[in-house]
Backbone as CSV, one residue per row, in Angstrom:
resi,resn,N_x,N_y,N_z,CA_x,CA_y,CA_z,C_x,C_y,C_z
1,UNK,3.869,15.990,-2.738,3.442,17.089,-3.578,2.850,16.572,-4.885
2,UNK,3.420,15.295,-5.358,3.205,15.354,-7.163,1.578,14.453,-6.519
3,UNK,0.714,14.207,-5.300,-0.114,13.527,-5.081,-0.769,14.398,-5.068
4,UNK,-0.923,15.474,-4.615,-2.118,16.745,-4.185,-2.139,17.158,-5.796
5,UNK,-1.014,16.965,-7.162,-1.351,18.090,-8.337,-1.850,16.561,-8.746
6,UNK,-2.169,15.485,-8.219,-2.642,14.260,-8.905,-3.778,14.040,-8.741
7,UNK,-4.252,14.633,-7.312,-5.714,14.593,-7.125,-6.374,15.750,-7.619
8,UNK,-5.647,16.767,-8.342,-6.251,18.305,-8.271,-6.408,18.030,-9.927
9,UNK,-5.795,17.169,-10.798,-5.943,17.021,-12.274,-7.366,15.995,-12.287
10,UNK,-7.173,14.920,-11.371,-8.148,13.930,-11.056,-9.523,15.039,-11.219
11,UNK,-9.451,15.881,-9.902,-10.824,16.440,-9.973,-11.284,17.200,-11.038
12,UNK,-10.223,18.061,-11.629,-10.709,18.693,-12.421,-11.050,17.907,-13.698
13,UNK,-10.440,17.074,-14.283,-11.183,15.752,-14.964,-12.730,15.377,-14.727
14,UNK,-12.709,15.233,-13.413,-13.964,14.547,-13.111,-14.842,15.381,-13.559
15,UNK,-14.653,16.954,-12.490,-15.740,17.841,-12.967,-16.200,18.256,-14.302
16,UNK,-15.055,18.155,-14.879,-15.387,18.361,-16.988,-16.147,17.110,-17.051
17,UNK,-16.393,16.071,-16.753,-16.848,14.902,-17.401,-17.970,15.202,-16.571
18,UNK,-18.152,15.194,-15.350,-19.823,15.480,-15.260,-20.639,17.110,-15.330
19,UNK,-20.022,17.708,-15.783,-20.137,18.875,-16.150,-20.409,18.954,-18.051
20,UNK,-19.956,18.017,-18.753,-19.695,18.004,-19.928,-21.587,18.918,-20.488
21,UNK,-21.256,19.224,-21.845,-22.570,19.248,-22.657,-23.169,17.996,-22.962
22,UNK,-22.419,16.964,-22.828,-23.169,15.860,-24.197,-23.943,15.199,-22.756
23,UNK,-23.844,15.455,-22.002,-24.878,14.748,-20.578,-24.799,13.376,-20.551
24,UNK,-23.726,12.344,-21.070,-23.956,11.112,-20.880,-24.670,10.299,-20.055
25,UNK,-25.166,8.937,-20.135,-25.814,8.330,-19.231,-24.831,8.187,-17.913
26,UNK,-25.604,8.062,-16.848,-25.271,7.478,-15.364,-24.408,6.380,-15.759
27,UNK,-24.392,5.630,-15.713,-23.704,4.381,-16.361,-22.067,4.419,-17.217
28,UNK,-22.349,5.566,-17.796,-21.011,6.058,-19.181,-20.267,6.733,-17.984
29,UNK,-20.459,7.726,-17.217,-20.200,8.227,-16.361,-19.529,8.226,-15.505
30,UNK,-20.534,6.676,-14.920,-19.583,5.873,-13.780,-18.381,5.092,-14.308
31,UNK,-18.264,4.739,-15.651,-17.454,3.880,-16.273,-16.281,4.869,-16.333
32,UNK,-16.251,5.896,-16.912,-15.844,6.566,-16.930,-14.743,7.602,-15.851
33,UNK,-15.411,7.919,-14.650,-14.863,7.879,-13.307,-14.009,6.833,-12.953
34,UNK,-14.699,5.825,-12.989,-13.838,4.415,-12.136,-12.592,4.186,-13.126
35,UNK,-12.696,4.388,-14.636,-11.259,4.228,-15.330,-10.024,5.563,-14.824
36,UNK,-10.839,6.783,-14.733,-9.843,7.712,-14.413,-9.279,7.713,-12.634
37,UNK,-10.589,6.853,-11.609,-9.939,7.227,-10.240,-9.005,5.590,-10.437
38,UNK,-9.130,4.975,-11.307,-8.271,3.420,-11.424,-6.496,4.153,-11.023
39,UNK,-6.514,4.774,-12.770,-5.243,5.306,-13.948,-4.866,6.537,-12.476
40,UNK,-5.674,6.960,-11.799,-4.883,8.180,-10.927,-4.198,7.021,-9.503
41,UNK,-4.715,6.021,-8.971,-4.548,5.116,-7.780,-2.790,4.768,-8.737
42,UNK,-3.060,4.119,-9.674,-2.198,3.436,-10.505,-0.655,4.482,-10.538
43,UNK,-0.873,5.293,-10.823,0.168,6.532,-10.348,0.565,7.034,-9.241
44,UNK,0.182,6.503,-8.299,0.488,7.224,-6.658,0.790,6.314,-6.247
45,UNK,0.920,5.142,-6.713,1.954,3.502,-6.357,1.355,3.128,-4.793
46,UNK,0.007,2.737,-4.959,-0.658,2.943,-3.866,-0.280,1.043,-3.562
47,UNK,-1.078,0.318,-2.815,-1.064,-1.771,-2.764,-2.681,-1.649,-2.788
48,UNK,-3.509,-2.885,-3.037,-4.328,-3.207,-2.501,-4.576,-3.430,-1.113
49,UNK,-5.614,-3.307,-0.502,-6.115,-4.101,1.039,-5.264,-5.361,1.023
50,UNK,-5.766,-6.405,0.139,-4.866,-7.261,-0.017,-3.331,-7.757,0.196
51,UNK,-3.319,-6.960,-0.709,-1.064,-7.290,-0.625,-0.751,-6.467,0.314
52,UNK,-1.417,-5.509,1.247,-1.250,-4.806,2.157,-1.209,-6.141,3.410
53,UNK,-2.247,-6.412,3.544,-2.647,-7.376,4.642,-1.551,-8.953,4.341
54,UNK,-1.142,-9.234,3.192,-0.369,-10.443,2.439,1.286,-10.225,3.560
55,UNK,1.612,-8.840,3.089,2.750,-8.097,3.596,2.780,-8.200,4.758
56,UNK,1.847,-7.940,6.017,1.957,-7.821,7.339,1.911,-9.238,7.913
57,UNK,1.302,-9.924,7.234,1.780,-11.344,7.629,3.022,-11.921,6.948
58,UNK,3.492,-11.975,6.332,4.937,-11.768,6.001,5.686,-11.346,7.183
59,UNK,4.916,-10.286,7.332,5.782,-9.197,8.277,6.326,-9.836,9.626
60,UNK,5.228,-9.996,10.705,5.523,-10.893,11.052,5.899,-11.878,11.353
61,UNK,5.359,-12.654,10.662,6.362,-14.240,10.676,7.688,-14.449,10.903
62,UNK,8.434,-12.784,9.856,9.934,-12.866,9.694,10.130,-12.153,10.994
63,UNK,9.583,-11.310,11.768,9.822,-10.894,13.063,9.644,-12.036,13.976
64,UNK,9.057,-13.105,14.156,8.504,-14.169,15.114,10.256,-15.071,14.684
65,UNK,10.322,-15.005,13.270,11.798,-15.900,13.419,13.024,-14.973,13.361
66,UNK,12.962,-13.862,13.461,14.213,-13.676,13.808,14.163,-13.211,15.688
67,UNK,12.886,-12.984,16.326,13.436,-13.190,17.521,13.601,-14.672,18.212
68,UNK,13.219,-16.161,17.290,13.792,-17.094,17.715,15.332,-16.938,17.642
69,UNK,15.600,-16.491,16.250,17.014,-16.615,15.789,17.898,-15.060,17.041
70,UNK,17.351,-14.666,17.713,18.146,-13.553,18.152,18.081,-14.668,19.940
71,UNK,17.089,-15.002,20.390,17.133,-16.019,21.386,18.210,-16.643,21.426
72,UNK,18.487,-17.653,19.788,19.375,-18.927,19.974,20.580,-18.276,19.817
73,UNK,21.089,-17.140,19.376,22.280,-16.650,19.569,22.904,-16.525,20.599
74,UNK,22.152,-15.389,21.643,21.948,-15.149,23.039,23.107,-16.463,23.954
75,UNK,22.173,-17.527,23.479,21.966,-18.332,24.436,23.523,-19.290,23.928
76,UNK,23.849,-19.247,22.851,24.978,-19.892,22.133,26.020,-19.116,22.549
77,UNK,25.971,-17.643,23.091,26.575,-16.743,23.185,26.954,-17.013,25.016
78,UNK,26.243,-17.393,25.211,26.150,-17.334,26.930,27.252,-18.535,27.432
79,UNK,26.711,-19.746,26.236,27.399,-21.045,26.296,28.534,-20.634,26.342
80,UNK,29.446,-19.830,25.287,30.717,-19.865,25.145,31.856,-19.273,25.839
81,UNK,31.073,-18.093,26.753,31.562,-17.566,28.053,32.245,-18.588,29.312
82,UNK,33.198,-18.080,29.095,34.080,-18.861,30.973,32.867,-18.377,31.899
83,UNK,32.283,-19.586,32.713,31.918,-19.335,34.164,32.646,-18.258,34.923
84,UNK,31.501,-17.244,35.674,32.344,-16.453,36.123,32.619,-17.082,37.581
85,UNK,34.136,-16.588,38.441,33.856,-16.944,39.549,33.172,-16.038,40.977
């Protein structure tokens, strides 16, 4: 919920700024936009592509060793069993 009244302040921001009287340049504009869609991303505790993609390899890896580590249990586990007859 507090994301939809985050994008709904966002827009209405935007539209006052390109809506304004003083008609700034294209340029002031865009500067302008990109600081406010920055400061709104920055509040919705969003990651980059980056630390997104950083994370899933992380991710992995620790899944690749803990099903070694769930294997060598298994198998330590099997060891310690009486033969059945």
């Amino acid at each position: 919920m507090l994301h939809k009244v985050l994008i709904e302040a966002v827009s209405n921001q935007a539209t006052r700024l390109l809506m304004s009287e003083k008609s700034l340049p294209a340029p002031e504009v865009e500067k302008h936009l990109k600081a406010l869609l920055q400061s709104a991303l920055a509040k919705m505790d969003v990651v980059s592509r980056d630390e997104f993609e950083t994370q899933q390899v992380v991710l992995q890896r620790t899944r690749e060793r803990l099903e070694v580590l769930e294997r060598r249990v298994t198998e330590m586990e099997q060891r310690q069993q009486p033969a059945a007859i």
